[in-house]
C-alpha positions, 0 to 999 in steps of 0.5 A: 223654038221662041227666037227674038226678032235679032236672032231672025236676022243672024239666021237669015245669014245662017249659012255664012256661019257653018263654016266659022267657030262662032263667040257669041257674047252680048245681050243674049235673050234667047237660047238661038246660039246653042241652034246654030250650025257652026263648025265651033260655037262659044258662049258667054252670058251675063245673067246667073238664070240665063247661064243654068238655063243654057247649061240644063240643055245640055248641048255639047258647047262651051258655055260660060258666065264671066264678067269678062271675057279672056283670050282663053275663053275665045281660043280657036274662034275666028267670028264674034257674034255680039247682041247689042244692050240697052245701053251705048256705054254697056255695048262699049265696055263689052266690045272693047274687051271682046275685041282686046281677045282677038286677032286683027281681021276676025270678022264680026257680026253686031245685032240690036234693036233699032232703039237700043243706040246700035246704029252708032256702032260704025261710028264708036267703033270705027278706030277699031272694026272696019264695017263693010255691011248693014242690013235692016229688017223687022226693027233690027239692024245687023252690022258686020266687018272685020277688026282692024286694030285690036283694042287695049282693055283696062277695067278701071277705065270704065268705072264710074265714081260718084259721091254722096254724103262722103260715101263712095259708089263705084259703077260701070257700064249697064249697071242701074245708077251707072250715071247718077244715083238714082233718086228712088234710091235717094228716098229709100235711103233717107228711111233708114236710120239706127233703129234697123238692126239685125240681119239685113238683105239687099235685093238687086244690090246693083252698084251697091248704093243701098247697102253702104248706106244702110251700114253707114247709118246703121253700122251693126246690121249684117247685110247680105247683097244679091244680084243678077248680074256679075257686073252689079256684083263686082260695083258692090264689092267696090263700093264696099271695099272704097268705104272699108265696109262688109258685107255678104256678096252673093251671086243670086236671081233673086232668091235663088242662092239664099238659104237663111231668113232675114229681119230686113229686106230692101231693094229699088227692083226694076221694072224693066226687062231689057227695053220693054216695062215687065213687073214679074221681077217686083211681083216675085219679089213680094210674093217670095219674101216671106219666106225668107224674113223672120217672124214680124219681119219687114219688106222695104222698097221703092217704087214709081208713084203710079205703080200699086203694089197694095193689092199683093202686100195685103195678101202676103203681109199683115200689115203694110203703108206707103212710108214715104212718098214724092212726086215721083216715088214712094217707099212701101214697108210691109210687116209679117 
């Protein structure tokens, strides 16, 4: 078993949790908690392939896939176990509800990577855990304490709201644009226009920024918007709803849950797992789009100006061009 440097350091302590019934939550990149000896272990995991993986191994353990977690999901659990993000404001938003679910002196333990921002956790959580204990070691940081005060969580404290061209995006925490619209997204919105009709697909959807735009320009296409993650889904369900728009919201990694073809598919996909740059997501976007785009359907997505995708559309695509293109950015589009 593959464990990542943060798991190390939970099971250099793996005796303190054999008598603890054990939440884990947080951003979890490997299946760590379903090995640990605990007298009681539950899980809540973000990402849709992450929660079928977890599920497949069939391990005598709640698991769950919830945007956010409940008192009933915590029940009987006196030990929280959370995996600093990425993102400070992504940790916030999710220790903030975690500890609005247990009672004051639950001991909890809070891992990350040095260069995720886990080291002003004592200072941002201070009005609510008592940190007694940091402990380094192989480029991570374990924090434990105990909650002092319990939280009040209130959703809608969290979202962020930005305008653009008298539309309304909706954002939270550790969602991509989460703080401004990004600028790659900018330039692939400003190549759509009212000649895109028909079946339109929305890889990544994340706060939903792409597909209102489209509907906005092009109000009769009928889109269909897939994310990963329960948090980008529940910002494109907002931002729809804000603009009084529809669209098709499906839980999805990348292709996984489509089952129809489409005449369009756009997506700003990332090219970043967690802290560290991965192009997989990109390549298997690419790769798979064909089969799922109609006869003389088109591909369209924003990428980095350094990145070279021509070298897969010419094998997958009979034709393809850089559409438009900044300093920074380029729009590809490729046809079947």
């Amino acid at each position: 078993m593959l464990i990542s440097k943060n798991s190390q350091l939970i099971l250099r302590h793996s005796e303190i949790f054999q008598t603890k019934k054990v939440f884990f939550s947080g951003n979890i990149q490997d299946d760590f908690p379903l090995h640990l000896y605990t007298i009681i272990t539950k899980i809540n995991l973000q990402k849709k392939n992450n929660y079928i993986s977890f599920k497949k191994q069939n391990k005598n353990i709640d698991v769950y896939n919830n945007l956010l977690v409940s008192q009933e999901m915590t029940n009987n659990c006196d030990t929280i176990i959370y995996y600093w993000p990425k993102d400070k404001s992504e940790a916030k938003f999710q220790l903030i509800n975690i500890i609005s679910c247990f009672p004051i002196n639950t001991e909890i333990f809070i891992v990350g990577n040095n260069s995720s921002g886990v080291k002003s956790a004592p200072s941002i959580f201070n009005k609510w855990i008592e940190i007694n204990k940091i402990e380094k070691a192989k480029h991570s940081i374990l924090i434990s304490g105990f909650i002092k005060k319990n939280s009040v969580f209130i959703l809608e404290d969290f979202f962020k709201t930005h305008i653009w061209e008298n539309l309304i995006i909706k954002s939270l925490p550790g969602v991509f644009g989460h703080k401004k619209i990004d600028e790659g997204s900018k330039l692939l919105v400003s190549t759509f226009s009212r000649k895109i009709t028909g079946n339109v697909l929305d890889i990544g959807c994340g706060t939903g920024f792409l597909s209102v735009s489209l509907l906005y320009s092009s109000p009769n296409v009928k889109l269909t918007l897939v994310d990963n993650s329960l948090c980008a889904l529940k910002c494109s369900q907002e931002t729809l709803d804000y603009n009084k728009l529809t669209g098709e919201i499906i839980y999805s990694n990348l292709y996984s849950n489509i089952f129809k073809k489409f005449n369009l598919i756009i997506s700003n996909p990332p090219f970043h797992h967690d802290l560290k740059t991965n192009f997989n997501i990109i390549e298997e976007m690419i790769r798979n789009s064909r089969k799922y785009l109609m006869l003389k359907g088109e591909l369209r997505f924003v990428t980095n100006s350094c990145f070279k995708y021509d070298f897969l559309l010419k094998e997958f695509f009979k034709k393809h061009c850089i559409l438009k293109k900044t300093s920074k950015y380029k729009v590809y589009q490729a046809f079947l």
